[in-house]
TIKOL-371321 format. One record per atom (N, C-alpha, C): residue number from 1; x, y, z; atom name. Coordinates in steps of 0.02 Angstrom, whole numbers, plus 50000, padded with zeros to 5 digits. Each point is the difference from the previous one (the first is absolute). Layout:
<nodes>
NODE   resi    east   north      up   name
NODE    NUM       X       Y       Z     CA
...
</nodes>
This chain:
<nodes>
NODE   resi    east   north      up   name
NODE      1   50042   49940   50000      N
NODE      1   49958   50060   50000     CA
NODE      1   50044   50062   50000      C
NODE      2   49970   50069   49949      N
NODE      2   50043   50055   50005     CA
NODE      2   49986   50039   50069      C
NODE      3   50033   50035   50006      N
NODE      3   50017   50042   50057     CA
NODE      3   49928   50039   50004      C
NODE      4   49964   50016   49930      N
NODE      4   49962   50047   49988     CA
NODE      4   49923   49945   50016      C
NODE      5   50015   49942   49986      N
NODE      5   49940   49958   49986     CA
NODE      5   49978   49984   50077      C
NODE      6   50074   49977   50036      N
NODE      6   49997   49997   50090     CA
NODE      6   49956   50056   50030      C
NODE      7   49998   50067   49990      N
NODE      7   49987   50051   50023     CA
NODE      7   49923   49991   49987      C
NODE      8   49962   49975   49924      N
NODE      8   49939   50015   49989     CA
NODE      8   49972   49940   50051      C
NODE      9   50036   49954   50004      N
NODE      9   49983   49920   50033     CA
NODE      9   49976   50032   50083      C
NODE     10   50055   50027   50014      N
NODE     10   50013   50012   50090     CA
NODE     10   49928   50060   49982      C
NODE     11   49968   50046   49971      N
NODE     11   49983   50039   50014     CA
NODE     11   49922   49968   50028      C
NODE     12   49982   49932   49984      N
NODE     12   49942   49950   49984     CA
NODE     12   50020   49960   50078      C
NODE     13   50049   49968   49999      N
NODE     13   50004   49942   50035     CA
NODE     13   50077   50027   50046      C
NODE     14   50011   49967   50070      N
NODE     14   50038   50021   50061     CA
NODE     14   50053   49952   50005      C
NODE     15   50000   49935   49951      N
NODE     15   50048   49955   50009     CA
NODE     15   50016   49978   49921      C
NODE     16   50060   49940   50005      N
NODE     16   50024   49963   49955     CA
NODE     16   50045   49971   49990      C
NODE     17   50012   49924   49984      N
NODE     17   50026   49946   50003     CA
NODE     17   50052   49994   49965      C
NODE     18   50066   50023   50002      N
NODE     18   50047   49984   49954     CA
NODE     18   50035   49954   49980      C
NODE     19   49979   49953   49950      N
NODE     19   50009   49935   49952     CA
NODE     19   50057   49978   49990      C
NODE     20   50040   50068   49968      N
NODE     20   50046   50011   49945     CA
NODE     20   50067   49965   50059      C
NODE     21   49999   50016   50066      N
NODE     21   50052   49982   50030     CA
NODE     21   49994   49927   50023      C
NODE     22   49960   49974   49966      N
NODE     22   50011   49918   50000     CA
NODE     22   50042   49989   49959      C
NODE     23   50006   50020   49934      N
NODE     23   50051   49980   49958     CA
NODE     23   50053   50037   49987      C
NODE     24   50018   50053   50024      N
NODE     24   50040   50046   49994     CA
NODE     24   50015   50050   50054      C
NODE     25   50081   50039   50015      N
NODE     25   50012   50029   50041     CA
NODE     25   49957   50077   49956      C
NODE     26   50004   50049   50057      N
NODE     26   50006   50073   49966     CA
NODE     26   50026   50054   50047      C
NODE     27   50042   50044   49977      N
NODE     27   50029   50031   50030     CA
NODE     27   49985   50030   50073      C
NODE     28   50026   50035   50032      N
NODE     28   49979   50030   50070     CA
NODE     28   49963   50073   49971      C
NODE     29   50024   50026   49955      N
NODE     29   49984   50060   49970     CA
NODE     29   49937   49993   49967      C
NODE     30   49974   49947   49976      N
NODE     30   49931   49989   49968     CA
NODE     30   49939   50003   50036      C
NODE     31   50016   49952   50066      N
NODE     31   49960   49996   50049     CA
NODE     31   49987   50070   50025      C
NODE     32   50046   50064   50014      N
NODE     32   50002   50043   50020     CA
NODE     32   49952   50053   49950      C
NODE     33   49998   49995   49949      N
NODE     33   49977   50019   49922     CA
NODE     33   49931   49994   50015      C
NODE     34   49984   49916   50007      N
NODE     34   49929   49986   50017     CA
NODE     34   49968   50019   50080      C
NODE     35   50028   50007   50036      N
NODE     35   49967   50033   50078     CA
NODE     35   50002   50081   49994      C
NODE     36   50031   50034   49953      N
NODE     36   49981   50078   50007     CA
NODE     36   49949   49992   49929      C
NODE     37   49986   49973   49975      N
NODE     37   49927   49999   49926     CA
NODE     37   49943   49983   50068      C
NODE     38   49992   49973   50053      N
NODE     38   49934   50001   50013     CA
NODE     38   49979   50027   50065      C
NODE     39   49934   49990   50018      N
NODE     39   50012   50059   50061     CA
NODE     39   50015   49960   50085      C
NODE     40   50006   50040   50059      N
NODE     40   50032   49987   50052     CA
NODE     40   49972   49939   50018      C
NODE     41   49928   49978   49986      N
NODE     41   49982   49948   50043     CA
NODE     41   49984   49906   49952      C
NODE     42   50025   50025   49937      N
NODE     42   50031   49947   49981     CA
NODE     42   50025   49941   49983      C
NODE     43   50002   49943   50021      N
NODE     43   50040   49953   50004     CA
NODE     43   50030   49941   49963      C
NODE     44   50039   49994   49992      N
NODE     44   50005   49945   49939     CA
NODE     44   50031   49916   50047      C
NODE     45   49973   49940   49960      N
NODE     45   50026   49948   50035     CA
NODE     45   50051   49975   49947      C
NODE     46   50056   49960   50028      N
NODE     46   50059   50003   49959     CA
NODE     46   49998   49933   50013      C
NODE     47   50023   49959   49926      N
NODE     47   49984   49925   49991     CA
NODE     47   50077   49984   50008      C
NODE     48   50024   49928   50041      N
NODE     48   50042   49993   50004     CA
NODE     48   50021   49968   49944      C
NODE     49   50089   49992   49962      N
NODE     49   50016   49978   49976     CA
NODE     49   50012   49924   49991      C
NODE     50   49988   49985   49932      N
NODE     50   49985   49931   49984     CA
NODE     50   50064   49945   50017      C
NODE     51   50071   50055   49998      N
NODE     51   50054   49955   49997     CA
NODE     51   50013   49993   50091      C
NODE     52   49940   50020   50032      N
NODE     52   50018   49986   50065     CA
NODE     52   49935   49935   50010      C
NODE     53   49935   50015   49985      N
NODE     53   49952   49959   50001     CA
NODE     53   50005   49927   49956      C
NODE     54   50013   50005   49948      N
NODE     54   49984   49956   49961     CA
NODE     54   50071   49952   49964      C
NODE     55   50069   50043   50018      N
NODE     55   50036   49985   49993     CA
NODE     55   50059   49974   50024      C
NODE     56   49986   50055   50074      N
NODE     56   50044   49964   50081     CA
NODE     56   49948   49962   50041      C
NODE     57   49949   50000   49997      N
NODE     57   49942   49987   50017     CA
NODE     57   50003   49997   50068      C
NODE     58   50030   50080   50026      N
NODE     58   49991   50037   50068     CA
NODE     58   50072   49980   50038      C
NODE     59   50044   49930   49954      N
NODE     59   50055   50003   50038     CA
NODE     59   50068   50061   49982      C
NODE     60   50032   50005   50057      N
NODE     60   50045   50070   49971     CA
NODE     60   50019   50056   49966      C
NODE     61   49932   50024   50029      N
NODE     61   49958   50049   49978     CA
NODE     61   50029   50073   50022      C
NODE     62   50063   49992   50053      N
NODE     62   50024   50057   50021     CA
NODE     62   50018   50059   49945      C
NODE     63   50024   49969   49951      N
NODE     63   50052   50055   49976     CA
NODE     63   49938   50036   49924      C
NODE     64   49960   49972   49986      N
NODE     64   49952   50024   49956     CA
NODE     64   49939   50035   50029      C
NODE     65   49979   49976   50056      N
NODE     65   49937   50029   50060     CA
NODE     65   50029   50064   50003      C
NODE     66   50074   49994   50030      N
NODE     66   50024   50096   50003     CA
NODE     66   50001   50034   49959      C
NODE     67   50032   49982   49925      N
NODE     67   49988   50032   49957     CA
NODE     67   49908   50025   49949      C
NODE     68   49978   49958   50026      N
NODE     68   49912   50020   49992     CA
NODE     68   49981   50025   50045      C
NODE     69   50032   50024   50042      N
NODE     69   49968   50054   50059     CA
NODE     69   50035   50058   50003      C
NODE     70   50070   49990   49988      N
NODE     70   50037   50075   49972     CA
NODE     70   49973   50019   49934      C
NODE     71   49965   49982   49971      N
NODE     71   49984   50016   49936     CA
NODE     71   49916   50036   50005      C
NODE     72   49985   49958   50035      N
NODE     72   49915   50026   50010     CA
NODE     72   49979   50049   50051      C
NODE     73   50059   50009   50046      N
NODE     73   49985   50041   50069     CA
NODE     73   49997   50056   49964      C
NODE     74   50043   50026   49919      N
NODE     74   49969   50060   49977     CA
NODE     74   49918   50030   49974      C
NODE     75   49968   49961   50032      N
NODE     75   49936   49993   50021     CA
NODE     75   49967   50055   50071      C
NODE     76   50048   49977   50042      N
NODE     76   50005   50034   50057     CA
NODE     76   49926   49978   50039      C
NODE     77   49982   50049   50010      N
NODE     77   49930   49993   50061     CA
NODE     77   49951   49992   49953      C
NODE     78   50017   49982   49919      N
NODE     78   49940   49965   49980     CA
NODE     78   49992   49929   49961      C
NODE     79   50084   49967   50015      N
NODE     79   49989   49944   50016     CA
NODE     79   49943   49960   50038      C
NODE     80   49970   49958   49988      N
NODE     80   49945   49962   50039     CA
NODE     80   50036   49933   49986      C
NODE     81   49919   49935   50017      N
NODE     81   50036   49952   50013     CA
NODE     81   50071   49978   49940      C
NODE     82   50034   49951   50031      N
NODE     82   50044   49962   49964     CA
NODE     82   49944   49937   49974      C
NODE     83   49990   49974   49924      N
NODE     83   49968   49912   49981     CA
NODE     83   50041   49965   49992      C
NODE     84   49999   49964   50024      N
NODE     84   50028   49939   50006     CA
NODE     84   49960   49935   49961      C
NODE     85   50001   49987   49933      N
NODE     85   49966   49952   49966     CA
NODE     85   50061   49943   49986      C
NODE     86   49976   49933   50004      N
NODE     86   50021   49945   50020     CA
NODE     86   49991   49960   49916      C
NODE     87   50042   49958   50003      N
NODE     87   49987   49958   49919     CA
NODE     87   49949   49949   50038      C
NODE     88   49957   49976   49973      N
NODE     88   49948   49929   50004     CA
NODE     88   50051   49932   50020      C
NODE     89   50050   50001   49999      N
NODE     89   50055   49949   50010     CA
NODE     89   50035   50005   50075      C
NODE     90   50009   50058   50025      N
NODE     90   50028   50015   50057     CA
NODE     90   49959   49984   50064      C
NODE     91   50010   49927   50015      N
NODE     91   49963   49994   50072     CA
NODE     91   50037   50009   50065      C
NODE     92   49942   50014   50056      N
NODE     92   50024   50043   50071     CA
NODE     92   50064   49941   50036      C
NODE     93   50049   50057   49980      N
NODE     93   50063   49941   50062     CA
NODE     93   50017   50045   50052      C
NODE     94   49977   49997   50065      N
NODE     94   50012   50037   50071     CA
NODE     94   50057   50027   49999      C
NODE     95   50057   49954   50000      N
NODE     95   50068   50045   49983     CA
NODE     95   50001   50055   49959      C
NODE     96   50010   49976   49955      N
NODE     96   49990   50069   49924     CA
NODE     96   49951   50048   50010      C
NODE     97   49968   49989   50010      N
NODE     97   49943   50059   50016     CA
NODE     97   50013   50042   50042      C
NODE     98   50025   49964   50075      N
NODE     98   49999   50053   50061     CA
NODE     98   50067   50025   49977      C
NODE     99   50064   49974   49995      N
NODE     99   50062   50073   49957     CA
NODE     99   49974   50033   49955      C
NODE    100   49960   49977   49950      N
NODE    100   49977   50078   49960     CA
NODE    100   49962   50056   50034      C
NODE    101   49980   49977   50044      N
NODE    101   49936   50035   50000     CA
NODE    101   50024   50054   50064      C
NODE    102   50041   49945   50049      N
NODE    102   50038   50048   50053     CA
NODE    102   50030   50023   49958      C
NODE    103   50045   49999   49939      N
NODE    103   50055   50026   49971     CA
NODE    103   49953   50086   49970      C
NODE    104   49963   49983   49992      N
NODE    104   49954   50074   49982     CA
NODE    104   49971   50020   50042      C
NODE    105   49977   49983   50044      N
NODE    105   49982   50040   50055     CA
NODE    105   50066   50046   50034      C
NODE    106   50059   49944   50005      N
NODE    106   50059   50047   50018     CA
NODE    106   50003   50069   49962      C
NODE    107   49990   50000   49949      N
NODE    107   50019   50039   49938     CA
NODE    107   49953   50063   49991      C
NODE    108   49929   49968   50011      N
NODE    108   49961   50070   50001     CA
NODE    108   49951   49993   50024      C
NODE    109   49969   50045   50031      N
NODE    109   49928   50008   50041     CA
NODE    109   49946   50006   49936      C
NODE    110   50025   50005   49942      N
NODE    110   49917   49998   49971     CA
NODE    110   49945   49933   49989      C
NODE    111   49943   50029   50008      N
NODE    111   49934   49948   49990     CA
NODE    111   50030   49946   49947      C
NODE    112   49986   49937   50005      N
NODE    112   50029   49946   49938     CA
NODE    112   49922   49970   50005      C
NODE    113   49995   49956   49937      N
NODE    113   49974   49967   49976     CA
NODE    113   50006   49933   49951      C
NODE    114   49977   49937   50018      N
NODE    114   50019   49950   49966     CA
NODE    114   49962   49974   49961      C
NODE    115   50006   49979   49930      N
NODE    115   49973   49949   49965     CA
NODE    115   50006   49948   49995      C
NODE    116   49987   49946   50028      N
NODE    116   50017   49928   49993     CA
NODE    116   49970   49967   49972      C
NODE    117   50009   49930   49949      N
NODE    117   49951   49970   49965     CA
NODE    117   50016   49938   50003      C
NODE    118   50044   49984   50042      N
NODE    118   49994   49919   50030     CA
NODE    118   49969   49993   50040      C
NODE    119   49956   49928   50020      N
NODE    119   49970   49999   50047     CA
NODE    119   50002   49996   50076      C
NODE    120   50070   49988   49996      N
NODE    120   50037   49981   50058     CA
NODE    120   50012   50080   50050      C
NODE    121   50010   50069   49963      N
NODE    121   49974   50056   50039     CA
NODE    121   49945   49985   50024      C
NODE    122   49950   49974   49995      N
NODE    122   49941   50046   50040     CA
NODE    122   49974   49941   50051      C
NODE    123   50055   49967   50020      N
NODE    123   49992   49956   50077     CA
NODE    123   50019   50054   50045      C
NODE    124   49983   49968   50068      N
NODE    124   49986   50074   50069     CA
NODE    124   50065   50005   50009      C
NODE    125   50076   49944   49977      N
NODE    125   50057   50027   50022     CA
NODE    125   50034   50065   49956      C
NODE    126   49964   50016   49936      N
NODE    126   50028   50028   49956     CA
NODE    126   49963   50065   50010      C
NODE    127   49930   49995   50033      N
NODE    127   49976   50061   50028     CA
NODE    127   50019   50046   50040      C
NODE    128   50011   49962   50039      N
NODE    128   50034   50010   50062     CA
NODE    128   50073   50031   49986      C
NODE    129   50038   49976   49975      N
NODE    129   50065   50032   49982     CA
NODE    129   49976   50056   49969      C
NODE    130   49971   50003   49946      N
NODE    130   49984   50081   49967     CA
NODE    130   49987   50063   50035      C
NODE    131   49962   49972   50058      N
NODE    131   49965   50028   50065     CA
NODE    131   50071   50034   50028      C
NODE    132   50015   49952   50041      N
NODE    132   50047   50025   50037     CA
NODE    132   50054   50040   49958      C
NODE    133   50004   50017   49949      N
NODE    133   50063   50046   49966     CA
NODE    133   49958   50029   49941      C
NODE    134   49939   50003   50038      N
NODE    134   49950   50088   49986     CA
NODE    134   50013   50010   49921      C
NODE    135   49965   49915   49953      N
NODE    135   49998   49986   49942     CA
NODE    135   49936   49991   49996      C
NODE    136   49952   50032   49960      N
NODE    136   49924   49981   49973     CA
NODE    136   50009   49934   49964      C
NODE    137   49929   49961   49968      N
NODE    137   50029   49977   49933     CA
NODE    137   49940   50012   49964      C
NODE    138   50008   50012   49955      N
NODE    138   49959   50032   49946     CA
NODE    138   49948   49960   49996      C
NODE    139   49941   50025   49995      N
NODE    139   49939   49979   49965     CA
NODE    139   49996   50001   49932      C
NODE    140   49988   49926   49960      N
NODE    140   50016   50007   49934     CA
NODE    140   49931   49973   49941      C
NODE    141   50001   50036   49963      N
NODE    141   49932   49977   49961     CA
NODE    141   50030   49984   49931      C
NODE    142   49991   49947   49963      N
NODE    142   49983   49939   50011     CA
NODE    142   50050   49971   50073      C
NODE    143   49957   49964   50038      N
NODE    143   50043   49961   50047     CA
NODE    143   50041   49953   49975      C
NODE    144   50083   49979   49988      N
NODE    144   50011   49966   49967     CA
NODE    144   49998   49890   50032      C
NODE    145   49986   50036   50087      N
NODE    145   50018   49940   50059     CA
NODE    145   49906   50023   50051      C
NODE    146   49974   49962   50025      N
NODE    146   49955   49996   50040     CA
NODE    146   50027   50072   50059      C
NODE    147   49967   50047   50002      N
NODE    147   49999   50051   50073     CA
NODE    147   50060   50042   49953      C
NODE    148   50016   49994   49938      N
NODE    148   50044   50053   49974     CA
NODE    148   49965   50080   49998      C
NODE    149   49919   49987   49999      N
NODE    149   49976   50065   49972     CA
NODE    149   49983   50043   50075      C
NODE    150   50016   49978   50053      N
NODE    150   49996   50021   50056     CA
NODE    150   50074   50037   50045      C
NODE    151   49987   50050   50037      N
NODE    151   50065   50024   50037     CA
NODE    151   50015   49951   50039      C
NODE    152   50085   50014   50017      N
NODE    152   50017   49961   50061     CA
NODE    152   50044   50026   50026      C
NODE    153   50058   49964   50031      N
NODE    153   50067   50032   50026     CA
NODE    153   49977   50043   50028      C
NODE    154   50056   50064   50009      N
NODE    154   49966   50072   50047     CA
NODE    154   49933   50018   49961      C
NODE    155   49975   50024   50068      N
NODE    155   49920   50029   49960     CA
NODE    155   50001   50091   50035      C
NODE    156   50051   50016   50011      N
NODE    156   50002   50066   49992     CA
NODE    156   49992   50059   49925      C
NODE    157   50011   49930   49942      N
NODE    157   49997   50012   49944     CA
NODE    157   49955   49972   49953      C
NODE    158   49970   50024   49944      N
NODE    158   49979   49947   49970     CA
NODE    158   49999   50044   49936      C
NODE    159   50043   49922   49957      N
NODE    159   50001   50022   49918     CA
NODE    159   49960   49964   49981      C
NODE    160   49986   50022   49932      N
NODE    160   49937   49952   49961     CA
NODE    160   50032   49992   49915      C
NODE    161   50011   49967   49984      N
NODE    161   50028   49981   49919     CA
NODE    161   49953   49974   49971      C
NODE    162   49968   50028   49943      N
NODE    162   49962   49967   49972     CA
NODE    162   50019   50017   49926      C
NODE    163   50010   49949   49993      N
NODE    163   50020   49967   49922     CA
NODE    163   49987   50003   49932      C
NODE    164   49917   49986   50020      N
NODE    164   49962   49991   49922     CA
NODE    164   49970   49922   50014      C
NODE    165   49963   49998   49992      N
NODE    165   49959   49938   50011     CA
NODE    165   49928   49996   49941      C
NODE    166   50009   49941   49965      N
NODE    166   50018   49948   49991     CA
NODE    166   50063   50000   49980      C
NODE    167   50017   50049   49948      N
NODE    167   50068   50021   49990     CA
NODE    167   50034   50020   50035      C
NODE    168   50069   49977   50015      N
NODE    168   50042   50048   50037     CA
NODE    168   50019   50060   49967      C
NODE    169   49998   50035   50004      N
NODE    169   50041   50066   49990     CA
NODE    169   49950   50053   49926      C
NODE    170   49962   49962   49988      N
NODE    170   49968   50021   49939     CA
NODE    170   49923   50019   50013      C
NODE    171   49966   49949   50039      N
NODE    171   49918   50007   50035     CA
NODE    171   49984   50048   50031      C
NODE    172   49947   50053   49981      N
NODE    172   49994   50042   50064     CA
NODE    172   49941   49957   50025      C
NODE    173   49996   50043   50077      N
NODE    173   49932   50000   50059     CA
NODE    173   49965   50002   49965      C
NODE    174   49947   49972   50025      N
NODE    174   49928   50040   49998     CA
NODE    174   49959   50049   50054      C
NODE    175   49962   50016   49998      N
NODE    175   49948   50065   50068     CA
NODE    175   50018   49928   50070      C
NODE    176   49974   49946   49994      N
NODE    176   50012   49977   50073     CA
NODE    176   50047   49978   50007      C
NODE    177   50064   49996   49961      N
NODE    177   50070   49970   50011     CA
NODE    177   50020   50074   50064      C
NODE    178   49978   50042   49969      N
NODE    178   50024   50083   50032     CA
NODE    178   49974   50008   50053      C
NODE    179   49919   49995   50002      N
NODE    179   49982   50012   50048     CA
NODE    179   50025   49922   50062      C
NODE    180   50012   49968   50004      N
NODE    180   50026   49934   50027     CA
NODE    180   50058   50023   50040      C
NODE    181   50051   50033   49953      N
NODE    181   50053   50029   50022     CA
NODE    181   50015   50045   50047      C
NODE    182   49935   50065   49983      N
NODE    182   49982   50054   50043     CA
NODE    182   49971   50002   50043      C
NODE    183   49967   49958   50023      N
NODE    183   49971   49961   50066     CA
NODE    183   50073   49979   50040      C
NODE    184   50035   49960   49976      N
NODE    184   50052   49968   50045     CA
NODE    184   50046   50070   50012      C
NODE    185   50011   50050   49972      N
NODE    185   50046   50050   49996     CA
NODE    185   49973   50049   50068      C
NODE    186   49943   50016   49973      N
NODE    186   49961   50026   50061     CA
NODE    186   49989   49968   50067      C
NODE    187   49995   49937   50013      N
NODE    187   49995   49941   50062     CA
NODE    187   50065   50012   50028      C
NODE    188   50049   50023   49977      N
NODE    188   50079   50001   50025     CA
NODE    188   50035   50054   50022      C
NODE    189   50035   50001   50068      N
NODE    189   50029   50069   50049     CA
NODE    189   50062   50006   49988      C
NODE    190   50033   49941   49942      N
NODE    190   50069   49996   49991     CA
NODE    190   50025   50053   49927      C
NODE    191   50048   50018   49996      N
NODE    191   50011   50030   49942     CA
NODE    191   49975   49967   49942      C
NODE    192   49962   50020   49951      N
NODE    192   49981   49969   49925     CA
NODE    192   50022   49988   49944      C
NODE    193   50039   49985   49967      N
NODE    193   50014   50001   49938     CA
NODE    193   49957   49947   49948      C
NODE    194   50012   50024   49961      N
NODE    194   49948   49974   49919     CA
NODE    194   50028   50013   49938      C
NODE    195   50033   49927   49982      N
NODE    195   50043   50019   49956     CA
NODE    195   49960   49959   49922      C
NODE    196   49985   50032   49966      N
NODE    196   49995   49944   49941     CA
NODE    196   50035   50008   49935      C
NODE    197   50028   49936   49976      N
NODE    197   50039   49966   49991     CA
NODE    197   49972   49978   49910      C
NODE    198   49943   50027   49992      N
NODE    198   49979   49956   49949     CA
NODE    198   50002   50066   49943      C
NODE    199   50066   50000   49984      N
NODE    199   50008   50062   49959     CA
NODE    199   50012   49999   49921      C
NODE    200   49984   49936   49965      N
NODE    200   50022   49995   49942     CA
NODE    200   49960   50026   49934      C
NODE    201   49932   50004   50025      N
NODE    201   49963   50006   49988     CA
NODE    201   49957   50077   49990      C
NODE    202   50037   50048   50064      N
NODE    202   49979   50048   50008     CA
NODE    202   49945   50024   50066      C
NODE    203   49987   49921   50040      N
NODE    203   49933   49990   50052     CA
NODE    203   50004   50021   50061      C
NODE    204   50072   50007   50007      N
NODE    204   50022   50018   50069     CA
NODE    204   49989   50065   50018      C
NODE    205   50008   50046   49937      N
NODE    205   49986   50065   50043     CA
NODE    205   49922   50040   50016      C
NODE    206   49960   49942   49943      N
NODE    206   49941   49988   50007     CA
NODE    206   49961   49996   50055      C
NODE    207   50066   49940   50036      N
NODE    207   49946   49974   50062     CA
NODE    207   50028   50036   50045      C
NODE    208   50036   50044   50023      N
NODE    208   50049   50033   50060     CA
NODE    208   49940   50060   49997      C
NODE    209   49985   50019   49956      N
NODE    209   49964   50067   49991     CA
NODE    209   49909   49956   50037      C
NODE    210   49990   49949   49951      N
NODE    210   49937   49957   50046     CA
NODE    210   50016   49980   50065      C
NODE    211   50065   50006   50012      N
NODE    211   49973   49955   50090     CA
NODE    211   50004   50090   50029      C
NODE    212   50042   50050   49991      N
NODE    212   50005   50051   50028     CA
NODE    212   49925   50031   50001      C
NODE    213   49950   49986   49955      N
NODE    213   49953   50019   50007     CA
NODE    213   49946   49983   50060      C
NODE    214   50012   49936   49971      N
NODE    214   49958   49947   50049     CA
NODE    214   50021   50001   50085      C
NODE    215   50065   50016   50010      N
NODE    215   50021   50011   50078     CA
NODE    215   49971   50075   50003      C
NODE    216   49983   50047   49953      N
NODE    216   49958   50053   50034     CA
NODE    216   50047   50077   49989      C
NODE    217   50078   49961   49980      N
NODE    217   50045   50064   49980     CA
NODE    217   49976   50020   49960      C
NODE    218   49999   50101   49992      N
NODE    218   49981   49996   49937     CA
NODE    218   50058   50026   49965      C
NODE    219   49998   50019   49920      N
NODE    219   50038   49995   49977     CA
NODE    219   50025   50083   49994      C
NODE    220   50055   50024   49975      N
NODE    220   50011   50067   49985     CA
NODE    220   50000   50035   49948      C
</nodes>
């Protein structure tokens, strides 16, 4: 997105999910570029990198975790959560998990969030760990595992990913997919996020503007 296109985006909507740093670094100066285009209250969530998720698969993660946080802290106070999305292959090993996860908590106080799509996350020991090192885990639509489309881990937070269903990434909502959503958004004292995901298509900004309605924001 241009610098100019961010600005018309932020002037509509208060958040946004940055993708691009799954597959790629970007400078400290970019990030800085993108936090003075929008206004003070803001926030963007920053996707963790793939060659730490999908490729160290959370082991020895020191020396790339720092450099994606020296890179993104030019964000500053409008950094929001860190995502943490998981490959469908990566199941919960207690060891590995609790060094990453202490290993980022050491590292930074911001809100995190996890995607997991093995099934083996969403037993109470894998809850429980998320919990205790003040990790949400994402509510995900399509569910890809039984209780995927539900929060867990810390519930001081709650993200919501929604995809595209039947299609991933291509399907939009419909009026009660939204209103479904906006019910659970509203039921909740924890911070909100609502991210959708189903952008290939064009549906996503469709439905951000429908659920913003439907929760009662209005628009500007």
């Amino acid at each position: 997105m241009s610098d100019s296109g961010l600005e018309r985006y932020a002037a509509v909507f208060n958040a946004a999910e940055i993708n691009s740093t799954f597959y790629r670094p970007h400078r400290r100066s970019t990030y800085e570029r993108w936090a003075a285009s929008v206004p003070a209250d803001f926030a963007f969530a920053v996707k963790l990198p793939r060659t730490i998720t999908h490729e160290a698969r959370l082991i020895a993660a020191e020396a790339p975790l720092a450099r994606f946080l020296e890179e993104t802290d030019g964000l500053g106070k409008k950094r929001g959560p860190i995502l943490i999305q998981l490959p469908p292959s990566l199941a919960f090993e207690p060891a590995i998990a609790t060094d990453f996860f202490a290993l980022l908590r050491d590292r930074t106080a911001n809100d995190a969030a996890c995607e997991p799509r093995h099934r083996s996350w969403f037993a109470r020991e894998a809850d429980e760990l998320l919990a205790r090192y003040r990790v949400a885990r994402v509510a995900a639509d399509p569910a890809p595992t039984p209780g995927a489309d539900q929060p867990g881990g810390w519930l001081g937070l709650r993200y919501s990913r929604w995809h595209g269903s039947p299609q991933m990434y291509r399907s939009a909502y419909d009026a009660g997919d939204i209103e479904r959503l906006a019910t659970e958004l509203r039921r909740i004292a924890a911070d909100g996020w609502a991210i959708f995901d189903n952008t290939m298509t064009g549906a996503a900004t469709l439905n951000a503007l429908s659920l913003r309605e439907a929760i009662g924001d209005p628009l500007p």
